[in-house]
N, C-alpha and C positions, 0 to 999 in steps of 0.2 A: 277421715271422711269415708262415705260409705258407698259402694255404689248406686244407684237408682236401680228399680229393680227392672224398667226396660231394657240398662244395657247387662244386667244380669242376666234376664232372659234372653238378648242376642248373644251373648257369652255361652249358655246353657244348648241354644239351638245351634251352633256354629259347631261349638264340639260334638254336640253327635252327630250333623252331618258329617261331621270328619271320621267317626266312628262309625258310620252305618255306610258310608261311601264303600263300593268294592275296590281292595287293595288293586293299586296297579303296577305290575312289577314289571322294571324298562329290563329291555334285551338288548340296550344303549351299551355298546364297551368301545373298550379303547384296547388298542395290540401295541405293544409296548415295542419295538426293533433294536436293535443291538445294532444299527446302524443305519442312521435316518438318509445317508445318501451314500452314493456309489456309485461305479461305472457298469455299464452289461458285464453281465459275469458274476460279479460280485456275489458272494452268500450272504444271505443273512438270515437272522436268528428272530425271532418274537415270541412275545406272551400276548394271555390277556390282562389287564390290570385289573390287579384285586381276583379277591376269592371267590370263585363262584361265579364270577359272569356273566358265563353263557349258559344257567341253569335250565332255561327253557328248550334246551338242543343236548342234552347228556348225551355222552360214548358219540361222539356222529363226528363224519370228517366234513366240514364245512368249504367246499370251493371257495378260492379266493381269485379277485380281479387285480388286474392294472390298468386302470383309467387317468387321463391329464384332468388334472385337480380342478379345471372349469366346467368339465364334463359331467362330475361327478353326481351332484344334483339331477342332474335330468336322468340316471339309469336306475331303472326300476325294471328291469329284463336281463337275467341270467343268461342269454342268448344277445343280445347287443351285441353286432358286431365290434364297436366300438371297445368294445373290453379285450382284454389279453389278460388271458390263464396264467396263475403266479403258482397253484398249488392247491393246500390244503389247509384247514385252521384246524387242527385234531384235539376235542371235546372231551377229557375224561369223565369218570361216574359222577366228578367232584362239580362240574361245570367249568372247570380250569381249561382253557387251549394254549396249543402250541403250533409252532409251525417252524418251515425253515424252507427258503426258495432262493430261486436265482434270479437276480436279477435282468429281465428280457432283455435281447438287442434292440430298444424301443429308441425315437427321436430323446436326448435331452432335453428335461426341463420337469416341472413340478407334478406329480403324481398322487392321487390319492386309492388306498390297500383297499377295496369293498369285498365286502363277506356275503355268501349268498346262506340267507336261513329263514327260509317256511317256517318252520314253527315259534321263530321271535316277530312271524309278520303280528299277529294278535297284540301282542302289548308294546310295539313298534309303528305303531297308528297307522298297520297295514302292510310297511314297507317290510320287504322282503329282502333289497341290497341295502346292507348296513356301513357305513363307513367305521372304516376299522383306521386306519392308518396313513400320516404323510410319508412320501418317499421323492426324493429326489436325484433323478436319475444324471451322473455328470460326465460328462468327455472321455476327465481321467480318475484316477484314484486319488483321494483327497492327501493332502500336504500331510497327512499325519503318516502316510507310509513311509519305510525305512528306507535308507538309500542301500544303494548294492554293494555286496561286500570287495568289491573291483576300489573303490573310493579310499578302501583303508589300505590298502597294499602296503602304505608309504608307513606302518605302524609298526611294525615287527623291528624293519632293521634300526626305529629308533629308541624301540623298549630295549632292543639288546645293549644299544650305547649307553642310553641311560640307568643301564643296568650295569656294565662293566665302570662306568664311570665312579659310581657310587660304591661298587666295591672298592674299587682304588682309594678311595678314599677312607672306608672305613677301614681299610688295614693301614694306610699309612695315621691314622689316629690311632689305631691300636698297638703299630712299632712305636709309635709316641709314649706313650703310657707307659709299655714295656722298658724302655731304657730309663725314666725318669725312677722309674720303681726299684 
């Protein structure tokens, strides 16, 4: 079957609006963190995801925020008091960032990373604070940390026992051998 040649024609016009449309390339990213929560203090580590990024801000150190994640929507001012300074998102030639900050003495509870960048307001439909990242800020260090090494104390004087034990054992298997032989 063939098409008619109407929806051939909106076929025909559809793609060159698509093709005569001016490219619009987002300054939309995401900051990747080497650890999505943590106590005050805590370092942490990010990227951006994926290559290139932040190509509309090359080489530039971009300020980063800490705002409560219901907040986050409503700040469109670098000056907000409501914001707390986390650092820097640093921009190489490539459009790749990185960063690495401490986590503030702030209340506990959900947080989101905003990036401040002028020159991704144009193809960011204006906005200038971009959301980069969740964070959740907690009490204590999450259960994945290690216990202190005070805990093992009880280790040593039982590796030696089970150690001396097993030797005794394997020489009295080996006078074994030796006399049957």
């Amino acid at each position: 079957m063939r098409p008619s040649r109407h929806a051939t024609l909106i076929v025909v016009l559809c793609a060159t609006a698509v093709l005569a449309a001016p490219a619009i390339v987002s300054a939309a990213f995401w900051i990747v963190l080497d650890r999505t929560s943590g106590p005050s203090g805590a370092v942490v580590h990010g990227q951006t995801l994926g290559s290139g990024s932040v190509t509309v801000a090359p080489s530039r150190s971009l300020p980063m925020f800490l705002v409560k994640q219901d907040l986050a929507p409503q700040i469109d001012d670098p000056t907000d008091e409501r914001l707390v300074l986390l650092g820097e998102l640093v921009v190489d030639a490539n459009g790749d960032g990185t960063t690495t900050f401490t986590i503030p003495d702030v209340v506990p509870g959900r947080y989101g990373v905003l990036v401040h960048c002028e020159p991704c307001a144009p193809s960011s439909a204006g906005a200038s604070m971009l959301y980069g990242a969740d964070l959740e800020v907690s009490v204590t260090p999450p259960a994945t940390d290690t216990d202190p090494p005070a805990r093992y104390e009880v280790w040593p004087p039982t590796l030696f026992l089970v150690t001396v034990a097993t030797l005794i054992l394997f020489l009295r298997g080996h006078r074994t051998r030796l006399t049957r032989a």
